[in-house]
C-alpha angles and dihedrals in degrees: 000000000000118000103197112145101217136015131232119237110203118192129244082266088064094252126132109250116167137342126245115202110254105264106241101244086079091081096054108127108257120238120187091183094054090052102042090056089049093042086052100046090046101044087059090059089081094057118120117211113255120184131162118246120284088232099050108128092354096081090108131083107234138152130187115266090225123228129301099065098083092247135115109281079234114131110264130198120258131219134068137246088054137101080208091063114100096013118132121258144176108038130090101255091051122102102258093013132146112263120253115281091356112230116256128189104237089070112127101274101157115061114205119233139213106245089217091054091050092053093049087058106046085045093047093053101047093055085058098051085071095052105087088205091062103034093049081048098066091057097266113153100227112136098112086044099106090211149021115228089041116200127175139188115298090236088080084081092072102053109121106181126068091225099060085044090057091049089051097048081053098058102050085047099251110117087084090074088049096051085052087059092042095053101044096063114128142161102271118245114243135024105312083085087076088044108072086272091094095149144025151201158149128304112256132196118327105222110202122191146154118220120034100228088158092300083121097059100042099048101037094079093051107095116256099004118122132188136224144177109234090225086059106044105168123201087225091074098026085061120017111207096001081298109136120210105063114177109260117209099181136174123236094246079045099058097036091059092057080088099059089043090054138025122045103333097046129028120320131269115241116246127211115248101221120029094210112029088180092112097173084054083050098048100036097043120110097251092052093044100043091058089049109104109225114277115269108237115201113241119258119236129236 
């Protein structure tokens, strides 16, 4: 959780212009925990249900032989003149059986959860994604960013060409993290390849603003690089894969209006519950220890 009083706003030249106080919910304690279950939960509510047919293995007429005749009590195929005549059928352990406990749809695919939790994370990661330790630990390429959080002028919402967006990435020293998207992408091991998930690749750059003058446009062809509205910050984006410290790129108004969304006037910041969580410092320190009475021994007998 980062302290600074105040944030710089570089402009789209990559020069520093003005500053912009640090919205409070910077300061908001970061749980990974908390993150991680709501990460998970979200991320099941864009399943689609998947099942295999009714039918399947059960397209034979085939009855059990009973008992009597020294064979497995399976179902087998009736008939004659066939190889396929007397086979089992049916079970799961049969050839050209149904599975075990086939798959339906109505299984339970979208998880609810707890608005408050919700909140936390998305508070939680967003006061990550201005630590640099966190943010170069997930894997984010931002030696040459001169700071984290980066904001820049609100007139980078109205860019409306790729071109001028890459040049703006460049000079705030950001494209670096954008050429590294662009160059891990690879075709993806397993079967999702044959399943419209051909390829895959790093996360890039996460641009917040808050009005679409044309930003959207010019940053969603870049690799990597996603967009969102700063009124519908989604812990998807904020931490890819439950991983806190996602790479901010804000506008000024953007970030500005961090401080309308939460505090007072909007929904509440969550608070730590304890300042200092070092509880060997606590217990060991000289005020702690001063107040203990001496430990009772019990007396030894003759």
């Amino acid at each position: 959780m980062t302290a600074r009083p105040v944030l710089s706003v570089f402009s789209l030249t990559g020069e520093k212009s003005t500053t912009t106080p640090l919205p409070a919910v910077f300061t908001a304690p970061i749980r990974p925990d908390i993150v991680q279950f709501v990460h998970t939960n979200m991320n099941k509510n864009r399943r689609q249900a998947y099942a295999v047919s009714m039918y399947a293995g059960k397209n034979v007429s085939a009855s059990s032989w009973g008992t009597g005749r020294a064979v497995a009590r399976i179902p087998r195929v009736g008939g004659g003149g066939t190889s396929r005549s007397g086979q089992g059928a049916f079970g799961n352990m049969c050839r050209g059986g149904r599975i075990f406990a086939p798959t339906k749809t109505w299984r339970k695919w979208h998880r609810k959860i707890n608005t408050t939790q919700k909140r936390y994370a998305v508070a939680s990661a967003l006061a990550a994604s201005a630590v640099p330790a966190l943010v170069m630990a997930r894997g984010h390429k931002v030696d040459d960013v001169p700071e984290i959080p980066l904001v820049l002028d609100t007139s980078v919402e109205s860019t409306k060409k790729t071109t001028a967006a890459k040049d703006i990435l460049a000079t705030v020293g950001a494209l670096a993290d954008v050429d590294k998207a662009a160059d891990s992408k690879q075709i993806r091991a397993g079967k999702g390849k044959a399943r419209n998930r051909r390829y895959v690749a790093r996360k890039g750059p996460l641009i917040i603003y808050k009005e679409d003058d044309g930003i959207s446009q010019a940053f969603r062809n870049l690799p990597g690089v996603e967009l969102c509205s700063v009124s519908r910050l989604n812990l998807l984006q904020l931490a890819p894969g439950g991983h806190m410290g996602r790479f901010c790129v804000w506008s000024q108004a953007a970030i500005d209006e961090l401080n309308t969304i939460y505090g007072s006037e909007g929904k509440s910041i969550p608070t730590a519950a304890m300042n200092n969580a070092d509880l060997a410092r606590i217990i060991n320190s000289d005020e702690v220890q001063s107040a203990l009475n001496p430990a009772k021994r019990a007396p030894k007998r003759a």
